[in-house]
N, C-alpha and C positions, 0 to 999 in steps of 0.2 A: 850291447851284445847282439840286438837284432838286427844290424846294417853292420852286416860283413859282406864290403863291396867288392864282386868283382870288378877288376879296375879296368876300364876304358884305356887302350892304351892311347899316351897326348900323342901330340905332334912329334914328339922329340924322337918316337917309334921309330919313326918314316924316315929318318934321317940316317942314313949311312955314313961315311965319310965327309968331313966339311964341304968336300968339294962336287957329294953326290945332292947335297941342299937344296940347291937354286931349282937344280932339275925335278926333286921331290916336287917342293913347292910348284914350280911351272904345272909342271903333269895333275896336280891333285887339282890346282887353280884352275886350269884350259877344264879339267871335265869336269867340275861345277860350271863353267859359264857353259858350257856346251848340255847338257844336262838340263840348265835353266830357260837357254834358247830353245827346246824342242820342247818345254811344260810349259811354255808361254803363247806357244805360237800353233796357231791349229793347223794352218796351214804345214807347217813341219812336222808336225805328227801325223796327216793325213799322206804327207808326202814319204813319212817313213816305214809307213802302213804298205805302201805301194811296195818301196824299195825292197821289206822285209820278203813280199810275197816273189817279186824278182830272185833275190837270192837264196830263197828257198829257207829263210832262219825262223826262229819261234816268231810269234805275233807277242811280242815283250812289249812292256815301257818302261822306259828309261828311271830310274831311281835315283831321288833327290836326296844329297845327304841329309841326315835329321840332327844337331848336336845334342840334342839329348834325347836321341835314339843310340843305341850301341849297335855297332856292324853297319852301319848303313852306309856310312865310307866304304868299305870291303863290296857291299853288296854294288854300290853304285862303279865304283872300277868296275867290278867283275861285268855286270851287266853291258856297260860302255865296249869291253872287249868282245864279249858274246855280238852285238850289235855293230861295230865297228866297218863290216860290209856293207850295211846298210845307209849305216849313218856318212859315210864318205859318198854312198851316191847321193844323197840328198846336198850334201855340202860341193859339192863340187859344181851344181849347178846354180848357187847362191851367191853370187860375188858379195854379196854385202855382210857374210857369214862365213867366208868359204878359211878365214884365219882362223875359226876353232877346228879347222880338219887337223888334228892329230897330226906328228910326226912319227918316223919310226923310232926317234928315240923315245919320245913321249908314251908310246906304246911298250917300249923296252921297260922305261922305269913303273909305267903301272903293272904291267907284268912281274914284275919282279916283288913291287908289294904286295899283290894277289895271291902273289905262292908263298908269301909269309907268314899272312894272317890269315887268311882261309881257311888254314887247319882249325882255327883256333875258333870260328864260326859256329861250329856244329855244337861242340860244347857250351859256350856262352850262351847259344839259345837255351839249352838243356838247363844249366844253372838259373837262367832267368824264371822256371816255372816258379807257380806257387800253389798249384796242386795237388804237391806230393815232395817227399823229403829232398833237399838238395844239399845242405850245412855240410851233413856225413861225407859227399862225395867231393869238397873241396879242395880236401890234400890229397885223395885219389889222383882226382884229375889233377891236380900242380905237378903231381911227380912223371905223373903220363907224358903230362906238356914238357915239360922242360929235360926230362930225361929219353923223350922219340921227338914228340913233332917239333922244337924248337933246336934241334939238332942240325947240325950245319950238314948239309947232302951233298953228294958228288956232282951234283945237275944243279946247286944253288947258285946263282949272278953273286959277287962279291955283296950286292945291295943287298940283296936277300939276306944272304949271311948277314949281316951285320944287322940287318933292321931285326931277327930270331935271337942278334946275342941283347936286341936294347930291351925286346919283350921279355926275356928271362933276366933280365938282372931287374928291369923292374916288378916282376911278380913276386919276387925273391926277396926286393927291398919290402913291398907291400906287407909279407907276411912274414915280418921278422919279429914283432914284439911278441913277449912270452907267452900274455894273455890271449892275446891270439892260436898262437901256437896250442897254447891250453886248451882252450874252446875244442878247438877243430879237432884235436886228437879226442878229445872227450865222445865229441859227435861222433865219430867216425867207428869208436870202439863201441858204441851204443847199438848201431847200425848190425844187425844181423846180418846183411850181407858182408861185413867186411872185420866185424871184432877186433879181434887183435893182432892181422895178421899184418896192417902197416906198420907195426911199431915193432922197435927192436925190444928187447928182452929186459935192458936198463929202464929202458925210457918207460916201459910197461907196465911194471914195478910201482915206480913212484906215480903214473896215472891212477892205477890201480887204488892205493893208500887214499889220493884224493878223492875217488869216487866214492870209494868206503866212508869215508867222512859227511860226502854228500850226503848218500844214503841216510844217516843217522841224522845233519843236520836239515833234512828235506820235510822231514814231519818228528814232532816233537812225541817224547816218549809216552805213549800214551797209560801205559801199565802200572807208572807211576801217579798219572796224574787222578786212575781210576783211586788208584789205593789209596793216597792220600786224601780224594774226597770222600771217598768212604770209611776211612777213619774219622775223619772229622765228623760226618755224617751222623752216624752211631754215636760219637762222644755227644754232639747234639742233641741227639732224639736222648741220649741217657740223662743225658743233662735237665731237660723240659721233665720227663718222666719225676727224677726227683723233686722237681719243683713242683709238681703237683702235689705229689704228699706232703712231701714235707723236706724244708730247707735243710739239709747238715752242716753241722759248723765249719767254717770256716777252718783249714788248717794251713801255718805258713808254709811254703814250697821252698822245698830245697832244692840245691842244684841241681844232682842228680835229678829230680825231676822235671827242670826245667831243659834239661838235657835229654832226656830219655826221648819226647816225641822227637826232636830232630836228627837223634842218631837213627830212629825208625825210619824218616823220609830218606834219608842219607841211603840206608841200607836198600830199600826196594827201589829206587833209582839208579843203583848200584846195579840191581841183578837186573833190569829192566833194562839200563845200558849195553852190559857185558851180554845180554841176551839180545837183542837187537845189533849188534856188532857180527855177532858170530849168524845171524839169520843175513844181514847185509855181505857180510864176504863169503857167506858161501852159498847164495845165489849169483856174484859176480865170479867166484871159481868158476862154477857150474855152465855161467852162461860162455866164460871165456874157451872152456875147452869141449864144447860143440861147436861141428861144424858149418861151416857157413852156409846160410841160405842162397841160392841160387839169386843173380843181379839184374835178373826181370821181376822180382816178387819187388812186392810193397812191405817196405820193413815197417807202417802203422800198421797192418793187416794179421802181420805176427806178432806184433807186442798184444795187438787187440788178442789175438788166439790163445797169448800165452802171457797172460797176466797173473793167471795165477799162479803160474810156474813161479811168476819173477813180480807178487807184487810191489815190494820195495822197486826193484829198478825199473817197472812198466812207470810208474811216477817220474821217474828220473829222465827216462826218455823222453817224457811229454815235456820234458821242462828244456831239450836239446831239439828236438826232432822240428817243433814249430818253428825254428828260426829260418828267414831266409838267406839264401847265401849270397842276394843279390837287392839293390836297391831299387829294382823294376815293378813291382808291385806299391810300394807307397808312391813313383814318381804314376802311376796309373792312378791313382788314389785321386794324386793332385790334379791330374787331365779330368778327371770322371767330377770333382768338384769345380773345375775350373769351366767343362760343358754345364753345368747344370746354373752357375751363381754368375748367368748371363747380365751384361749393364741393361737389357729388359727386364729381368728380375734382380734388382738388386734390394728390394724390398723385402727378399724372405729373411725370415728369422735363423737365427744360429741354431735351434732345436728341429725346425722345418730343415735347414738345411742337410744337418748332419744327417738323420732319417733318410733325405734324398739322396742321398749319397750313399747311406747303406743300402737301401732298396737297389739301387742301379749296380751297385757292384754284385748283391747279391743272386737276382732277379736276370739278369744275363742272358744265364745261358736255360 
């Protein structure tokens, strides 16, 4: 439940048309090796230092893609075009380098992948925190993406288009399984900023029924559990009490009696039930039909404010609202373990280590 991945889109993205392939491939290939030639070489970076101040462009470096970094593709085109003046005066006086200079078509088709997934940068960083809630805003944003930004434009290259229709059918296939679907609607109606107003009226209904049940099965009935020990409690103390004075006979139990204590349990678990039913939906009435908080607040910050309003559901949010929507923080997890259980230390202990690990995650910032 708590690695719900935004998905990386693969290679298969970038690929337009069978026959736009070779070209994807060339263009993304030529600016990794050209990318790799200027982070290798000081000389080429010093030279590009010059070039950059010649043509008057940011003092940038060049960005390496990372594969398990997410955007770093996206980010390294993009930067490659920003830099592209630059980087052809340095190449042009390199003959032993001067074949990673870019063609214009080369430039056509990273352009064309820049304007497809660039939209989709802004967000992914946003989803990547773990800060602050992100789960809620998953189907937000999928419906934002795929119903504006990944919408075919009057000013899109045929590649674009088609590389916007390979990112929506795979976002689409991503979140098709029900439980999924379940989750994210659940989150999302949790979410004060956003309640109920994703969901249609059907589909709201039957969320609704589910959360109510949560509700109930989220903490066991407590009113019963008081009653029943303190019946027993009493029958105890009554019980020690005559045995102090004095034992009475024994008499045989009939059914009705053997019946009696548990149609008693029966009964106040009953009303302890149907009473916790009706405090569970009509705090989920209540919270559904207020209005939405404003999508700069922190919706921890309002459940914190208003808990007592909603103690059942402030519970229920904390059991939705922790999740992240993204696998970026456990793969940092592993980097922050992976600096620290150096082959110079490879002698700490698994109890040392884990501490070290929580101290550096936590101790930061």
């Amino acid at each position: 439940m708590a690695q719900l991945l935004w998905p990386q889109p693969p290679p298969c993205c970038f690929h337009g048309l069978d026959s736009d392939k070779e070209r994807t491939a060339r263009a993304i290939g030529l600016c990794k090796s050209l990318v790799n030639t200027f982070n290798l070489s000081f000389l080429k970076k010093r030279d590009l230092r010059k070039a950059q101040n010649e043509a008057n462009l940011p003092q940038h470096n060049l960005i390496l893609d990372v594969v398990t970094r997410w955007g770093t593709k996206q980010k390294m085109m993009e930067r490659v075009l920003e830099q592209l003046p630059a980087i052809r005066r340095v190449l042009v006086q390199d003959r032993k380098h001067c074949h990673l200079n870019p063609t214009w078509q080369d430039v056509s088709v990273l352009e064309s992948i820049n304007a497809a997934i660039k939209p989709l940068a802004d967000f992914t960083d946003v989803l990547s925190g773990e800060r602050y809630v992100t789960v809620s805003s998953v189907k937000p944003v999928l419906e934002l993406i795929k119903g504006d930004l990944l919408s075919p434009g009057p000013d899109d290259s045929t590649l674009t288009a088609s590389i916007k229709k390979n990112i929506s059918t795979i976002l689409t296939g991503k979140y098709t399984s029900p439980a999924i679907q379940n989750l994210l609607t659940k989150a999302t109606i949790l979410d004060p900023r956003y309640r109920g107003s994703m969901e249609q009226a059907g589909s709201l209904v039957d969320i609704k029924h589910q959360l109510v049940q949560e509700l109930l099965d989220l903490k066991g009935p407590e009113v019963s559990e008081k009653g029943v020990s303190g019946e027993g409690s009493s029958q105890a103390a009554g019980g020690n009490k005559d045995e102090s004075t004095a034992a009475p006979p024994t008499k045989k139990k009939r059914l009705s009696d053997l019946l009696q204590n548990r149609r008693a349990q029966l009964t106040v678990q009953t009303q302890a039930m149907y009473s916790k039913r009706e405090q569970a939906d009509a705090e989920l009435t209540k919270f559904l039909q207020e209005d939405a908080i404003d999508a700069s607040c922190d919706p921890l910050m309002w459940w914190c404010d208003n808990q007592r309003r909603y103690p059942l559901m402030a519970n229920l949010a904390k059991k939705y609202m922790c999740i992240c929507a993204t696998s970026t923080s456990s793969e940092k997890m592993f980097s922050t373990a992976g600096n620290i259980a150096t082959p110079e230390r490879s002698c700490l202990k698994p109890h040392k280590l884990n501490m070290l690990v929580f101290l550096a995650r936590n101790l930061s910032d």
